[in-house]
VOMAR-543535 format. One record per residue (C-alpha): residue number from 1; residue in three letters; x, z, y negated. Coordinates in Angstrom, 2 decimals. Layout:
% residues N
 num residu       u       w       v
 NUM    ALA       X       Z       Y
...
This chain:
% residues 493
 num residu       u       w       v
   1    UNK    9.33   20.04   10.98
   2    UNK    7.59   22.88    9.58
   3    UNK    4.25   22.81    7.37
   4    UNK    6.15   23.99    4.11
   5    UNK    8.89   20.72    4.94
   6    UNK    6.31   18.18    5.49
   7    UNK    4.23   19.48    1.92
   8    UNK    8.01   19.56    0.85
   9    UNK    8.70   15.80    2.42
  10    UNK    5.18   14.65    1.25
  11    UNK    6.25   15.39   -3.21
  12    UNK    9.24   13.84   -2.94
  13    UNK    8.00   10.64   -0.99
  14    UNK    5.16   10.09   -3.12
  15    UNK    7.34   10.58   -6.35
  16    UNK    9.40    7.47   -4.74
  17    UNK    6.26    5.65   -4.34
  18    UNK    5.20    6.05   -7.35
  19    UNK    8.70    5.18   -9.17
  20    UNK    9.07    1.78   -6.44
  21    UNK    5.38    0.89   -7.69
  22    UNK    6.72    1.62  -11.58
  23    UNK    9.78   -0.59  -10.89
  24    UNK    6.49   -2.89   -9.77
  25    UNK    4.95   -2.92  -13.25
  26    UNK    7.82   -3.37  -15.20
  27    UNK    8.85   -6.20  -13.27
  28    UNK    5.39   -7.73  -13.37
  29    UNK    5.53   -6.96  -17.18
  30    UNK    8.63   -8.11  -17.97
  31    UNK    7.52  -11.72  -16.18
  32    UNK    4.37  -12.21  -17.28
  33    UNK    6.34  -12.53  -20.85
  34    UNK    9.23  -14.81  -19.91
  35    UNK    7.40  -16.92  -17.15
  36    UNK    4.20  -17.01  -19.23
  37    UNK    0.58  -17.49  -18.00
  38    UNK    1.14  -21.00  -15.65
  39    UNK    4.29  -20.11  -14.04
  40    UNK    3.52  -16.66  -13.75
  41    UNK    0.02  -17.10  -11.80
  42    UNK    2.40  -19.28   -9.50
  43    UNK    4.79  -16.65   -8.91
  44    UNK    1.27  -14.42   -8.20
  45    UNK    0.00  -16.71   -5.52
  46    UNK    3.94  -17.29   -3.95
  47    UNK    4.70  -13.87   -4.00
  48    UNK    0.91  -12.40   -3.21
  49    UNK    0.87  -14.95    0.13
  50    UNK    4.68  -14.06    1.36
  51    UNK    4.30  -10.44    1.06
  52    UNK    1.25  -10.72    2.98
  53    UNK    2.99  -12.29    5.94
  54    UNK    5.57   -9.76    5.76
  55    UNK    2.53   -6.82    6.12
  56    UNK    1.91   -8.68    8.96
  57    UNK    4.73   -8.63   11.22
  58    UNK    6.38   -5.55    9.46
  59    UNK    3.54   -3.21   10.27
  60    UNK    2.60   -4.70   14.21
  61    UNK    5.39   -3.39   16.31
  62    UNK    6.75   -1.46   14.22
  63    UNK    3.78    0.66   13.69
  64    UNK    3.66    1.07   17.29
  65    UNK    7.16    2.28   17.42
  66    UNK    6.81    4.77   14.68
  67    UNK    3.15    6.32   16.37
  68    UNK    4.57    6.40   20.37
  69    UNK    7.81    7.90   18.66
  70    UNK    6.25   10.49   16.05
  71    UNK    4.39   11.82   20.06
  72    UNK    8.18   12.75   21.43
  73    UNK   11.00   12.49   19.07
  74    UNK   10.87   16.32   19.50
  75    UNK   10.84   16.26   23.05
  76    UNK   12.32   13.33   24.74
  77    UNK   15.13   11.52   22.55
  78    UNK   16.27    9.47   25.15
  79    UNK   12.83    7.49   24.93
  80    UNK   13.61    7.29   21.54
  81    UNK   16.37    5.08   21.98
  82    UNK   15.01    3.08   24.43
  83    UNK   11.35    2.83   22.45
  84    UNK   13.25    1.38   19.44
  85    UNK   15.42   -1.50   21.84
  86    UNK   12.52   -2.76   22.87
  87    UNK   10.88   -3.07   19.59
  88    UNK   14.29   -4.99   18.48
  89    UNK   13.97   -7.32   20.40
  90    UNK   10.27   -8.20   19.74
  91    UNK   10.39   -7.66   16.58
  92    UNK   13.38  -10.21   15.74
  93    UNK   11.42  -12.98   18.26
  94    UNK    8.68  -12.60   16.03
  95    UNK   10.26  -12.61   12.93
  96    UNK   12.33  -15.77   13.89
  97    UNK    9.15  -17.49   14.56
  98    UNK    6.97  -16.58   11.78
  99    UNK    9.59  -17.61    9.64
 100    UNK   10.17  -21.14   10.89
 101    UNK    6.43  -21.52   10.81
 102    UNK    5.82  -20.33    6.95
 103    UNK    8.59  -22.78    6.19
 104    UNK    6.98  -25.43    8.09
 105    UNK    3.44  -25.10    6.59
 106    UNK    4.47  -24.65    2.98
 107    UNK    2.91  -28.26    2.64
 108    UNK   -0.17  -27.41    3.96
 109    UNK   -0.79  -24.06    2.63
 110    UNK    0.22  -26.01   -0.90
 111    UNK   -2.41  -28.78   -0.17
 112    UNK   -5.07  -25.79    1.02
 113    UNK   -4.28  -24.99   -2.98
 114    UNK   -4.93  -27.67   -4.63
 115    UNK   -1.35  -27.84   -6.18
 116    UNK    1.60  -29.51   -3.49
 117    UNK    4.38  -28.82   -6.32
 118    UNK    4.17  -25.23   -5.03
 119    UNK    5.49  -26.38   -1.67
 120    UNK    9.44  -25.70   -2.48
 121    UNK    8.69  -22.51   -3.88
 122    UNK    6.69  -21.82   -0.49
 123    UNK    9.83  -22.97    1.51
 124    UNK   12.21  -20.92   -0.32
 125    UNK   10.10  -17.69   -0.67
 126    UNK    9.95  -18.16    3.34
 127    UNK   13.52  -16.12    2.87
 128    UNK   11.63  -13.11    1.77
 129    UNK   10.33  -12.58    5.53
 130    UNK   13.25  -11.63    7.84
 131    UNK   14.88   -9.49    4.67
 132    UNK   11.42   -7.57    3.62
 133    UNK   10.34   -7.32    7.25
 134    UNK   14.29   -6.30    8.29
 135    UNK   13.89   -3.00    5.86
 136    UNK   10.57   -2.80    6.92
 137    UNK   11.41   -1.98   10.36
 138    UNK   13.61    0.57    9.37
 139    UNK   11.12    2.33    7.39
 140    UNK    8.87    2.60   10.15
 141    UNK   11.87    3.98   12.14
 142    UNK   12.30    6.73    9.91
 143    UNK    8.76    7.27    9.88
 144    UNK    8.57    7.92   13.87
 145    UNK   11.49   10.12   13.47
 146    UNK    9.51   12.56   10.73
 147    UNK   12.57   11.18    8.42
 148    UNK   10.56   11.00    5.33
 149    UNK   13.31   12.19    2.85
 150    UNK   15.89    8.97    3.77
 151    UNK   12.88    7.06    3.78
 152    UNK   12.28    8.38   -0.46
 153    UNK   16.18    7.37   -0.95
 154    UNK   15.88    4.35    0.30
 155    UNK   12.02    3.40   -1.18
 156    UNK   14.07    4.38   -4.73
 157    UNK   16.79    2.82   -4.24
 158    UNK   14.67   -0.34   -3.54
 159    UNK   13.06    0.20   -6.78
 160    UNK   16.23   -0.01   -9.06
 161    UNK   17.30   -3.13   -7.07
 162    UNK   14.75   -4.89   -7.42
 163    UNK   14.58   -4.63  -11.03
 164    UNK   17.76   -5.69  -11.33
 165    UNK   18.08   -8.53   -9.36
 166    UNK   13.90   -9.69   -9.89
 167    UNK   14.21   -9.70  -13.43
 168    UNK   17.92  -10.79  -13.97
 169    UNK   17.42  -13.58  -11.83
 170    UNK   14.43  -14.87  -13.70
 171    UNK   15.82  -15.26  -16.76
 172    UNK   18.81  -16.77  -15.63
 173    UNK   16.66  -19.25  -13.06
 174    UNK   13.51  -18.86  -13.82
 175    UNK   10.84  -18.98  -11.36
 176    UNK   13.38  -19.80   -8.36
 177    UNK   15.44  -17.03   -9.81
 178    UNK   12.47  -14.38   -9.37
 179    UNK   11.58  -15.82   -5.92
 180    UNK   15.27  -15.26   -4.99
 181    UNK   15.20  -11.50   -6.20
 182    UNK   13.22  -10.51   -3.72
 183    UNK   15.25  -11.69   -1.15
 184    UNK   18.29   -9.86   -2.03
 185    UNK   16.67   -6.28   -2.86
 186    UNK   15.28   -5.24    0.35
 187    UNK   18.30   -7.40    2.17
 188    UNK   20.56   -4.86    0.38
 189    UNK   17.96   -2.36    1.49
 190    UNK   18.21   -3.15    5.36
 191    UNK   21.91   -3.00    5.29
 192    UNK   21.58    0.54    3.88
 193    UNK   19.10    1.47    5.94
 194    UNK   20.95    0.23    8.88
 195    UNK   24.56    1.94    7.90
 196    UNK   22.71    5.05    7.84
 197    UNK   21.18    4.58   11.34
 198    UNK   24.50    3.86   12.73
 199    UNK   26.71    6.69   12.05
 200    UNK   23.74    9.58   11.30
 201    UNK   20.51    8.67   13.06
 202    UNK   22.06    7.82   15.85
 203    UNK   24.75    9.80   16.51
 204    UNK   22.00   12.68   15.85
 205    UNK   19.72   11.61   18.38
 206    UNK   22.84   10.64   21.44
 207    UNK   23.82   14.06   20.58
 208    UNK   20.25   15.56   21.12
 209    UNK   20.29   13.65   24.19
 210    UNK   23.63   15.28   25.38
 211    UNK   22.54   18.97   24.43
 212    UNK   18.88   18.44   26.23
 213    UNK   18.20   20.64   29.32
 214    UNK   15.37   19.15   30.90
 215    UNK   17.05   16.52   32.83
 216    UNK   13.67   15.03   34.59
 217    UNK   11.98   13.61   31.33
 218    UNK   10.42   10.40   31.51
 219    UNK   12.77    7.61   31.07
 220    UNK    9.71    4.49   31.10
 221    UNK    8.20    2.94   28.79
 222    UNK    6.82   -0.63   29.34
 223    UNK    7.18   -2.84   26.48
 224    UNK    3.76   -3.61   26.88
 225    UNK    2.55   -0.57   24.78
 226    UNK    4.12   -2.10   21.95
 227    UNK    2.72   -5.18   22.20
 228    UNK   -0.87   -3.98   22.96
 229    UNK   -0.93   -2.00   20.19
 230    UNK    0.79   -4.03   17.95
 231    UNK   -1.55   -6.65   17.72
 232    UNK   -4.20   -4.55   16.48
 233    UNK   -2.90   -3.68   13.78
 234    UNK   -1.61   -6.71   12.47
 235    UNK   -5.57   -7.97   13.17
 236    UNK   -6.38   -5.21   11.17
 237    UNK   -3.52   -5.87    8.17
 238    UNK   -4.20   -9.92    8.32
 239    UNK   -7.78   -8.67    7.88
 240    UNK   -7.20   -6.32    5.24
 241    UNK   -4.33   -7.80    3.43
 242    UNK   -6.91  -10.96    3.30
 243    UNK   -9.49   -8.83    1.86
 244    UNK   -7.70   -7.59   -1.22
 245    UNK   -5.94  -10.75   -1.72
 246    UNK   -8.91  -12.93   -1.17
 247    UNK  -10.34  -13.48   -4.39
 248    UNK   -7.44  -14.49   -6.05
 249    UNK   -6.91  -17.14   -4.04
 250    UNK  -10.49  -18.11   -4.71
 251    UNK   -9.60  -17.67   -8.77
 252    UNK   -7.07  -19.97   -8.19
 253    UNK   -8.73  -22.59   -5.44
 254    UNK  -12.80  -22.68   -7.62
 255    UNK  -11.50  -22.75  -11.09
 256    UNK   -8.10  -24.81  -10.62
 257    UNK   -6.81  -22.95  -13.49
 258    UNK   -3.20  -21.86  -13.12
 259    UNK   -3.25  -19.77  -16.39
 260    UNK   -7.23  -18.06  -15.76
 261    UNK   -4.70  -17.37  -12.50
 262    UNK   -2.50  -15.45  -14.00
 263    UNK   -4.63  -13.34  -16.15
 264    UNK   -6.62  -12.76  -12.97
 265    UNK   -3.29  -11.95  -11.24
 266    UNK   -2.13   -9.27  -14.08
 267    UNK   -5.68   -7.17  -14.14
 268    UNK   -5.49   -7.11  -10.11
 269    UNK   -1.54   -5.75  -10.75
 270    UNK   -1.89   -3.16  -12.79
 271    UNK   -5.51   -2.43  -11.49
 272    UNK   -4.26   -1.62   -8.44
 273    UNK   -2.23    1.28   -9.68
 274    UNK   -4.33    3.90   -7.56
 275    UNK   -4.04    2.39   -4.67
 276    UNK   -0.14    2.28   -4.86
 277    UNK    0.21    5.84   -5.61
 278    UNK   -2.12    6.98   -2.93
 279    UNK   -0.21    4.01   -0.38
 280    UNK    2.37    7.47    0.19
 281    UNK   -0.41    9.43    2.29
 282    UNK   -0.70    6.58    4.71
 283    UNK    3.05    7.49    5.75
 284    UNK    2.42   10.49    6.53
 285    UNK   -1.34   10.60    7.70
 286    UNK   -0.46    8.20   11.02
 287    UNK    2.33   10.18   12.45
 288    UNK    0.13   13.30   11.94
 289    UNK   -2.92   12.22   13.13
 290    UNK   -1.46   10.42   16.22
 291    UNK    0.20   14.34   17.43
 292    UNK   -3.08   16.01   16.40
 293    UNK   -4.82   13.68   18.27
 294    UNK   -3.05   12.90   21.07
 295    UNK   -4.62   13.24   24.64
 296    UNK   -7.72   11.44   22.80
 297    UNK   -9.22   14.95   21.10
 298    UNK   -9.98   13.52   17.82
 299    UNK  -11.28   16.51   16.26
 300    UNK   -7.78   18.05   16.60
 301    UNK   -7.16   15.66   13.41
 302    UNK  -10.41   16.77   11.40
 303    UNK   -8.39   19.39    9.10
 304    UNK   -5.72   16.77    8.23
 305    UNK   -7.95   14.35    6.83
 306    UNK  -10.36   16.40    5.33
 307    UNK   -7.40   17.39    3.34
 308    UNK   -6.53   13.75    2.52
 309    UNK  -10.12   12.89    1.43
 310    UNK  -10.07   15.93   -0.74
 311    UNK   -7.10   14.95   -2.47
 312    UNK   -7.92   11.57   -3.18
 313    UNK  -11.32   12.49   -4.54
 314    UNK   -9.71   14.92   -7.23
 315    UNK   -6.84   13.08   -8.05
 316    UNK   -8.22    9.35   -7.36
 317    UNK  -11.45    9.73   -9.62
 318    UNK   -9.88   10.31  -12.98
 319    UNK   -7.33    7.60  -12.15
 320    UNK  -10.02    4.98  -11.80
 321    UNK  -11.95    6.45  -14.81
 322    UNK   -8.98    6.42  -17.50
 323    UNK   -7.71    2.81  -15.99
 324    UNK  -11.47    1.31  -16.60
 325    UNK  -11.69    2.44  -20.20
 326    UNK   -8.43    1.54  -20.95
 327    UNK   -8.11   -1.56  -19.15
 328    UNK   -7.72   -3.42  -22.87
 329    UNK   -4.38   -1.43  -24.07
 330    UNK   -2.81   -0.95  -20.56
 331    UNK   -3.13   -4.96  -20.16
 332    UNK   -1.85   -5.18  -23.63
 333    UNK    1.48   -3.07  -23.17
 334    UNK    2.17   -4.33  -19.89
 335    UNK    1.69   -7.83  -20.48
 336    UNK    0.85   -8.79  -24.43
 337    UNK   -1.99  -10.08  -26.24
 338    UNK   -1.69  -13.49  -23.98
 339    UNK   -3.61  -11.71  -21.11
 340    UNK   -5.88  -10.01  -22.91
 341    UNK   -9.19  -11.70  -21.15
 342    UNK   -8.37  -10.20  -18.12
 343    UNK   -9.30   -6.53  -19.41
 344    UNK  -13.17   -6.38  -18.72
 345    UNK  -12.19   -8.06  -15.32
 346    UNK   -9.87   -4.94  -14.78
 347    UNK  -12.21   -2.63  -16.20
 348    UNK  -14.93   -3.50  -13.31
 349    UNK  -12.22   -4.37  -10.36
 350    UNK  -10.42   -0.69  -10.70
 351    UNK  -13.49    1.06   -9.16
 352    UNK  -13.27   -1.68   -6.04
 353    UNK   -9.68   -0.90   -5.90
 354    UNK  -10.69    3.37   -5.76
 355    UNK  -13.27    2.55   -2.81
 356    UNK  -10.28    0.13   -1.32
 357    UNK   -7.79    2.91   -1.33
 358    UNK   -9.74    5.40    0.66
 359    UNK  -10.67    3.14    3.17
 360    UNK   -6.98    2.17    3.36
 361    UNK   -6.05    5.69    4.18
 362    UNK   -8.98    6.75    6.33
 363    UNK   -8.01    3.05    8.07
 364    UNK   -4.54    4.74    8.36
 365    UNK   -5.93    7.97    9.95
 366    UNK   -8.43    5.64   12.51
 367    UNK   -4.95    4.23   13.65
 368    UNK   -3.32    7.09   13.94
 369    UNK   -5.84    8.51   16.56
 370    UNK   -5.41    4.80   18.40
 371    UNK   -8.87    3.87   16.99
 372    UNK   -7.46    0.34   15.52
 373    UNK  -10.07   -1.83   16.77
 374    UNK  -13.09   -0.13   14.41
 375    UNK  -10.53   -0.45   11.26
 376    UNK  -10.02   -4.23   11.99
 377    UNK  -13.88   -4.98   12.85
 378    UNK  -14.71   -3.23    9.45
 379    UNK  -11.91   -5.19    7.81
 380    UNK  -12.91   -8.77    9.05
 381    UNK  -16.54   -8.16    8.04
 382    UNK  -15.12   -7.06    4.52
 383    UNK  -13.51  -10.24    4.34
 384    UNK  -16.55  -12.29    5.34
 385    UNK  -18.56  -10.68    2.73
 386    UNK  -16.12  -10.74   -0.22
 387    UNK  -15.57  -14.83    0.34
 388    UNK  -19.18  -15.46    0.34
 389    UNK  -19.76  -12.95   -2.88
 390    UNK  -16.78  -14.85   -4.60
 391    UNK  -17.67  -17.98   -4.04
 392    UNK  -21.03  -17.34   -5.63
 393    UNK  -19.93  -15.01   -8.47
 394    UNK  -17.01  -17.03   -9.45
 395    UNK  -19.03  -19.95  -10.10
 396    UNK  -21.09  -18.20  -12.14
 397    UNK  -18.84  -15.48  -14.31
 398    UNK  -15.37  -17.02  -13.61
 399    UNK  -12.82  -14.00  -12.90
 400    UNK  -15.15  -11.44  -14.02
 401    UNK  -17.52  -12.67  -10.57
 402    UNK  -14.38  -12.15   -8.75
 403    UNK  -13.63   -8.80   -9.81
 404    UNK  -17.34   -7.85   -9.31
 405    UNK  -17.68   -9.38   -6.48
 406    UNK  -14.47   -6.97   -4.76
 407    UNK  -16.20   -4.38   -5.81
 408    UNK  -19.10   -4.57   -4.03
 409    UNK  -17.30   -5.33   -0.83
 410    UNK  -15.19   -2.71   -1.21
 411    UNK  -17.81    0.01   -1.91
 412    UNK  -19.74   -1.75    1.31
 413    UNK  -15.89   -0.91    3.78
 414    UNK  -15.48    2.32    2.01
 415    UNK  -19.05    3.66    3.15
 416    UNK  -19.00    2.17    7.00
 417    UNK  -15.07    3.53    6.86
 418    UNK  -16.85    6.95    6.06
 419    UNK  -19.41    6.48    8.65
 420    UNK  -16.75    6.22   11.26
 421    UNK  -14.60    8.75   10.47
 422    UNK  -17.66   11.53   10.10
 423    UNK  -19.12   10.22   13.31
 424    UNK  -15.74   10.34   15.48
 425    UNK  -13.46   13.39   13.87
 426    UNK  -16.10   14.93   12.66
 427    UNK  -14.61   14.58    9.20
 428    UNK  -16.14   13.91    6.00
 429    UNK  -15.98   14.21    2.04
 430    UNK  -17.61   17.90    1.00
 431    UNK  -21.11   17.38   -0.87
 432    UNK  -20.43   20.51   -3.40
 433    UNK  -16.92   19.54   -4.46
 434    UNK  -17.41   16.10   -4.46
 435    UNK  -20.41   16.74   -6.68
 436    UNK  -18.24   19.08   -9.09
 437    UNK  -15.85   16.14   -9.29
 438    UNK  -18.71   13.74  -10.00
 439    UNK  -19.53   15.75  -12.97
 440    UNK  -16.30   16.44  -13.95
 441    UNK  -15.15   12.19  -13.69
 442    UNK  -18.71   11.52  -16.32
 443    UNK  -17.50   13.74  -18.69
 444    UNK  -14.00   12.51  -18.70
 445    UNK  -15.46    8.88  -19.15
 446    UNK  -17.44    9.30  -22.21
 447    UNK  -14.89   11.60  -24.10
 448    UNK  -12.20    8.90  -22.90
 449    UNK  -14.49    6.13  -23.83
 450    UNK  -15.46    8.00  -27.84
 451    UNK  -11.78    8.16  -28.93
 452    UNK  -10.19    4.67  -30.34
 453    UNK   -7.14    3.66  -29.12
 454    UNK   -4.04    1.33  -29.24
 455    UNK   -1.69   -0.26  -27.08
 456    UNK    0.76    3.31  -27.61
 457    UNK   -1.68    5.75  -28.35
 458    UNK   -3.58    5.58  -25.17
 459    UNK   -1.01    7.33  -22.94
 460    UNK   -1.05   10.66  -24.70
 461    UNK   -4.70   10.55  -24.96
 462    UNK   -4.88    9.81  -21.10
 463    UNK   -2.69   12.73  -20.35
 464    UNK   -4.91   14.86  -22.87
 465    UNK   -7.93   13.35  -20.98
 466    UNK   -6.29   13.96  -17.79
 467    UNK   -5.15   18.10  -18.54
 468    UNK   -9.02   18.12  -19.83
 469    UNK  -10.48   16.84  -17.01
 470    UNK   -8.11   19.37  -14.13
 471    UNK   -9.38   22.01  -16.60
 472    UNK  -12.88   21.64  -16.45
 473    UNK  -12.59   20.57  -12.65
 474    UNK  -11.01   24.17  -12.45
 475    UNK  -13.50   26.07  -14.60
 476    UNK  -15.74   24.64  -12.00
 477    UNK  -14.19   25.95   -8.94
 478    UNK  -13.17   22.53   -7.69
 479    UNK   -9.49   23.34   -7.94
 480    UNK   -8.90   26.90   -6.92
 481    UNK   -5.92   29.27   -7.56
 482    UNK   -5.02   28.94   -3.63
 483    UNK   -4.36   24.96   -4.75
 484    UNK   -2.01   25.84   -7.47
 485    UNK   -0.01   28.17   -5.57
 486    UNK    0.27   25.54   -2.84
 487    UNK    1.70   23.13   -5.51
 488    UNK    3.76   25.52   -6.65
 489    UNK    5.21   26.16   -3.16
 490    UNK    5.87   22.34   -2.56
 491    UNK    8.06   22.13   -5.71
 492    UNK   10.37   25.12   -4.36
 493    UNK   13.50   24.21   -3.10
């Protein structure tokens, strides 16, 4: 794949990122109002807990498969074949099991709670796992294979079904009926995914395999790899997913509050906005890094993720900024006046969730170059910390502790992330441009914060804010003309 197809690959996945994590709000939205405050901080903590198993088992092997692919799809497509059997086959054992367990604990994990009604819910949203973690597989597939425009079909068409079968179940069932729409969207999703594997993917690659001339390729490839990989990274997503789940758990655990719950549960939602969007780079950045890297020279890599760490620093800042000031009227639009006390909450978490995102994606890169084990270490002391600062701040300020508290441990990860990746690939955020951002993000935060607003008016104002702020940023030599032209080029067909 050449540079301008990847830049070309990169738009168009990101664009279905960003409409799957749309789909997101409007579902959230849409069932904050009909479940309400109680039912919908139970659907927060059922949904919040399942989809963190699923991270778990959909991004071990799998992960694996798509970095020891993404080294010789290009090269060897026999071991392609072979690379995904084997990751089948572990992957369905392990879904099988961690199924039957999830369904088995839902009493315990209820009575961990404080609340055992939510044990049927528990047992039924155990469904979610082999359908989510099914599509997930696929994904990751595709991902290997440097497929990243079937993955944006499929990530899109995702979106649309699960706003039609999320929100049309609820208000015919209610909370079941939600539960149960995310069990048919990405189950629709796999079969898709799987029909076009079948009679494209494959027949592509058996064809390859046919026209290859170099008949003394290796053919091995012990299981083993998968396995011993695997497992760090699902230490490093129980870790992480644990981390940015963490305090609402503790919101719901300390305060016994299903409705504080909720609220808590809606400013984490749509706070987490930037690191949704910016979730598309991690696609892309492991495959890379893992062929820049391979053969252990890590400073092959440096390049690549300077770029990422650029991009997130102009495009990440502003996003923070404008979600923090108007962390009252977003709230307000996306979930009504009911959830309201969750804005100053949002307004503080938002800049944890900015320092969360590019350790995320630096995490991403770490794995990429097989450096898992410094990702998870960071990840697991991040969790340690933010537990002990919840416990404390939540006592003391209710959800507002719990929002400051994430941001402190995520500003803590962000910085040792940093640390690591200066210290091993040599790569690191530029002092001069981040500088001219800094500048650039005050400004835009106390013209933001001088003009009133509404629960309407604040999205032209943001994208006024926004056009200001690229302007200035510009004027400044932090965006040059070489940057637009780039742009320009990725939008070409």
């Amino acid at each position: 794949m050449t540079r301008n197809n990847i830049a070309k690959s990169a738009v168009w996945i990101t664009v279905s990122e960003i409409i799957f994590n749309l789909s997101g709000f409007i579902i959230h939205s849409i069932l904050g109002r009909v479940l309400g405050p109680a039912d919908y901080g139970r659907y927060g903590i059922i949904v919040t807990l399942t989809t963190m198993v699923i991270v778990l088992i959909g991004n071990g092997i799998p992960t694996a498969m798509a970095k020891y692919i993404s080294e010789i799809f290009e090269t060897n497509p026999y071991l392609v074949l072979k690379i995904k059997k084997q990751a089948v086959i572990i992957q369905s054992l392990i879904i099988f099991f961690i199924t039957g367990l999830f369904f088995l604990c839902a009493p315990l994990i209820s009575a961990s709670l404080g609340d055992p009604t939510l044990t049927p819910l528990f047992r039924f949203s155990s469904l979610i796992i082999p359908a989510f973690a099914a599509a997930s597989f696929y994904f990751s597939y595709f991902t290997g294979l440097h497929q990243f425009n079937i993955q944006a079909i499929l990530k899109t068409t995702r979106s649309f079904l699960r706003i039609i079968f999320v929100i049309g179940m609820a208000f015919l069932f209610g909370l079941f009926g939600s539960i149960s729409g995310y069990i048919l969207a990405p189950f629709l999703v796999f079969v898709a995914a799987w029909t076009i594997d079948k009679f494209k993917i494959d027949r592509e690659i058996k064809k390859q395999i046919q026209e290859t001339s170099d008949k003394n390729l290796p053919t091995d490839f012990h299981w083993k790899k998968l396995v011993n990989y695997g497992w760090q990274i699902v230490a490093f997503f129980l870790a992480y997913e644990l981390l940015i789940s963490i305090d609402l758990y503790l919101v719901k655990g300390i305060l016994k509050d299903d409705a504080l719950t909720g609220i808590y549960n809606a400013s984490l939602t749509v706070g987490r906005i930037p690191y949704y969007i910016f979730y598309a780079m991690t696609i892309f950045l492991l495959p890379m890094v893992s062929r820049k890297s391979a053969g252990k020279k890590l400073e092959n890599a440096k390049e690549i993720i300077n770029n990422a760490l650029r991009i997130m620093l102009i495009f990440l800042t502003p996003m923070v900024i404008l979600l923090s000031v108007y962390a009252r009227p977003t709230l307000e639009l996306l979930y009504g006046k009911k959830y309201l006390d969750g804005a100053l909450p949002m307004s503080v978490l938002v800049f944890g969730v900015g320092f969360l995102t590019v350790f995320y994606v630096l995490s991403f890169a770490a794995n990429g170059g097989g450096k898992t084990i410094t990702a998870m270490i960071i990840s697991f002391f991040g969790l340690a910390v933010n537990i002990v600062l919840n416990y404390f701040f939540i006592l003391k300020m209710g959800i507002l502790g719990s929002a400051t508290a994430t941001s402190i441990t995520s500003f803590i990860v962000m910085l040792a992330m940093l640390y690591y990746i200066k210290k091993h690939f040599k790569a690191n955020f530029d002092l001069r441009e981040t500088f001219k951002v800094a500048l650039s993000g005050v400004i835009l935060y106390f013209l933001a914060a001088a003009i009133p607003v509404d629960k309407f008016s604040f999205i032209p104002v943001s994208i006024l804010m926004l056009s200001l702020y690229l302007v200035l940023l510009y004027t400044l030599k932090g965006i040059s003309k070489e940057d637009l032209i780039s742009l320009k080029k990725m939008f070409k067909k």
